[in-house]
VOSENU-533524 format. One record per residue: x, y, z of N, C-alpha, C in turn. Coordinates in pm, whole numbers, plus 32768, in hexadecimal, padded with zeros to 4 digits. Layout:
BEGIN
XYZXYZXYZ ...
//
This chain:
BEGIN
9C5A23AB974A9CC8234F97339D2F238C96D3 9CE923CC96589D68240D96039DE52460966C 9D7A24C096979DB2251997129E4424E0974E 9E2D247E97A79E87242897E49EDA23DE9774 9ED323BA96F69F41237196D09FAF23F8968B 9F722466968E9F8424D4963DA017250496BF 9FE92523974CA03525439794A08A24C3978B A079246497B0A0C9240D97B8A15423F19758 A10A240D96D9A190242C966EA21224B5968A A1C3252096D8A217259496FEA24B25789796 A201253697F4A26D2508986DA2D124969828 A29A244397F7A31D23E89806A39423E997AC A3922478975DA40A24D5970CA43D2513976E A432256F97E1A45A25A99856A4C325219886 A526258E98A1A5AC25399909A58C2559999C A5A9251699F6A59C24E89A8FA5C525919ACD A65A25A39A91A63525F79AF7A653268F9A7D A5FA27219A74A5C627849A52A5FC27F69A7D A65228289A3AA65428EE9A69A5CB29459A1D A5E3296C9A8AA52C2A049A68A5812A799A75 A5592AC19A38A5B52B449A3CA52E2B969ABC A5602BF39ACBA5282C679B2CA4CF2CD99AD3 A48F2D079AFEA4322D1B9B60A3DD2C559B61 A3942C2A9BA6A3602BAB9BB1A2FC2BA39C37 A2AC2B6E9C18A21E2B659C68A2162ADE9C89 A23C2B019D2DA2272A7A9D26A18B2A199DA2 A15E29CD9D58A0DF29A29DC1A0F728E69DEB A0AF28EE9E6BA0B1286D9E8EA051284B9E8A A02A27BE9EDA9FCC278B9F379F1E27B59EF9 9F2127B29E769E6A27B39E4A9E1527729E92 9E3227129EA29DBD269E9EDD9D4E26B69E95 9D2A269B9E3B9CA126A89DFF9C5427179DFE 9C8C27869E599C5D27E09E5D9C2E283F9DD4 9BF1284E9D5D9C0228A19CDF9BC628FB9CF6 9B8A29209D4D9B4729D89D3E9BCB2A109D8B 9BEF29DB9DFC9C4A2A0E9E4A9CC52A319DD9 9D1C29B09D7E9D8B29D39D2B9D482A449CC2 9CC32A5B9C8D9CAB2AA09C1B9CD62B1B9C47 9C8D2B539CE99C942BE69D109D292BEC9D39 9DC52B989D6E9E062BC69D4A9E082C049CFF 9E142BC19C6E9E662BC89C149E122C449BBF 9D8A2C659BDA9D662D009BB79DD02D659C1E 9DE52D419C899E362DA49CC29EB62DB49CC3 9F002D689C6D9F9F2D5D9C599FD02D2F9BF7 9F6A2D1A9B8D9FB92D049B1E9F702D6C9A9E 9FB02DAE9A739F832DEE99E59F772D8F9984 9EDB2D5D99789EB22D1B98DA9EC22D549877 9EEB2DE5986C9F222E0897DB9F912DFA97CC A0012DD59845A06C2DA79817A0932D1C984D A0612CC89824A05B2C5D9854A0FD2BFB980F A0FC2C359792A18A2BE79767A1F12C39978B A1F62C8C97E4A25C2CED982BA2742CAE98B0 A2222C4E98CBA20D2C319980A2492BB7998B A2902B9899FBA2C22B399A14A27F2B049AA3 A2502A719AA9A1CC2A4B9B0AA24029A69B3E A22929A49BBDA25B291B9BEBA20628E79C57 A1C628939C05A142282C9C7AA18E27D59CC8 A17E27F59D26A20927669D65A193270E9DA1 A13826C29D71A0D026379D7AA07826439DD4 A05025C09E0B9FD025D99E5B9F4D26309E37 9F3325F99D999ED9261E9D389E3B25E69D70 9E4D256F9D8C9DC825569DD59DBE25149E33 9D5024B39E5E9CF624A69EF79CEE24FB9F22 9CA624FD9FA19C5D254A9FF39BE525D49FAB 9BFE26079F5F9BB2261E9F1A9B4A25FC9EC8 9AE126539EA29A8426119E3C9A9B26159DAD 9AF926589D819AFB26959D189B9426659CD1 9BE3260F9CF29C6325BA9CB79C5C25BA9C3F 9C0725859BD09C0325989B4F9C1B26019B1E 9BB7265F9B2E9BB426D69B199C5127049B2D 9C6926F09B7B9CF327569BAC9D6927039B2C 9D4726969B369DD826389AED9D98265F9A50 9D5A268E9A359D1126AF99B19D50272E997D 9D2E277999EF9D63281699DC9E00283B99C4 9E3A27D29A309EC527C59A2C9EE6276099A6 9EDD273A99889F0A26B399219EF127409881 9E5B277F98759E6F27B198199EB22851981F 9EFA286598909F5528E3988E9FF12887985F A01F2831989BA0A327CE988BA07127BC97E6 A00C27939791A01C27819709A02B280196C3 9FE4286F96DA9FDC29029697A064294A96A9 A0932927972AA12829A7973DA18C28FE97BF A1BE28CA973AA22028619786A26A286F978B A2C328E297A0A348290697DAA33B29879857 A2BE295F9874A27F29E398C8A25929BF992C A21E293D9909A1D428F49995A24B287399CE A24B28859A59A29527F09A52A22427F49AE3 A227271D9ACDA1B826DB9B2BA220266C9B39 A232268E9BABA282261E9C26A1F525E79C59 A21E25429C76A1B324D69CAFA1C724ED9D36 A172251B9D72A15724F19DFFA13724579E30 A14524589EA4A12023E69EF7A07E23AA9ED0 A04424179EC09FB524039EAC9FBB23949E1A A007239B9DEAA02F238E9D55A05C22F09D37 A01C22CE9D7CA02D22379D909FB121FC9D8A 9FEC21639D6C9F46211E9D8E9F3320E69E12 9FBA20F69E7F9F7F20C29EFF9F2521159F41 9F4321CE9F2A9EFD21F99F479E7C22419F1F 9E6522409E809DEB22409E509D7B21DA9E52 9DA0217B9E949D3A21049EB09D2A210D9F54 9D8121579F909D7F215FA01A9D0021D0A046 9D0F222D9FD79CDB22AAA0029C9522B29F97 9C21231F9F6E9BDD233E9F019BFA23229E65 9C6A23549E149C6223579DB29C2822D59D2F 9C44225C9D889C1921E29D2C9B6D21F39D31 9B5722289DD59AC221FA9DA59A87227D9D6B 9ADB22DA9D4C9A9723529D159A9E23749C66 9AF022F19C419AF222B69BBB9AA822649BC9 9A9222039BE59A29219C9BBB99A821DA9BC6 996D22489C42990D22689C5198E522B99BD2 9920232A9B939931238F9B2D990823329A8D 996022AD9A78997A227B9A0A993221FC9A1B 98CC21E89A58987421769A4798AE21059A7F 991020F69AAD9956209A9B0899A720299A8C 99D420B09A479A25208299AD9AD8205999F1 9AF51FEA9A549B661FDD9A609BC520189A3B 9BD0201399A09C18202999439C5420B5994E 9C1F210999729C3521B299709C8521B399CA 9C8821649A5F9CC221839AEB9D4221399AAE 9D5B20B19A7F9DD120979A459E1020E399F4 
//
């Protein structure tokens, strides 16, 4: 929970719309996938220069996958460590019509003891 109110203070300082300068990496469509986004990002991004890199998630962070937390975890604490580095556009997924449609609600409640509270 810190996690999330922590990002939350650095998205909702971000203006709507963002210039990224170049060079910039950009990824889509995670779907829950986190081994899949990790081995990208061993293969295209230099972790020793990580505040040199410019990264643009354009959403669809989870469902269909098993691993949604994980991934919004990984991403949420790269957006707090280097926040002028990371930008995370909401996907469609990024909703609650479709996280209750598809995996992610029940892959919070399942994870967090069926703690409502976390998925809100």
């Amino acid at each position: 929970m810190e996690l999330l109110k922590e990002v939350i203070k650095i998205l909702k300082k971000e203006p709507n719309v963002k210039t990224i300068k170049e060079p910039v990496i950009i990824v889509g469509d995670i779907h829950g996938q986190y081994y899949d986004m990790i081995h990208m990002f061993e293969k295209v991004v230099d972790a020793r220069n990580l505040s040199a890199t410019n990264m643009l998630f354009l959403g669809d962070y989870v469902d269909r996958g098993n691993y949604s937390i994980e991934v919004c975890i990984f991403l949420f604490s790269l957006k707090i460590q280097y926040p002028n580095n990371i930008i995370l556009l909401r996907g469609n997924h990024e909703s609650r019509a479709m996280t209750e449609h598809f995996t992610f609600r029940e892959e919070v409640l399942r994870k967090y003891d069926d703690d409502e509270s976390v998925y809100e």
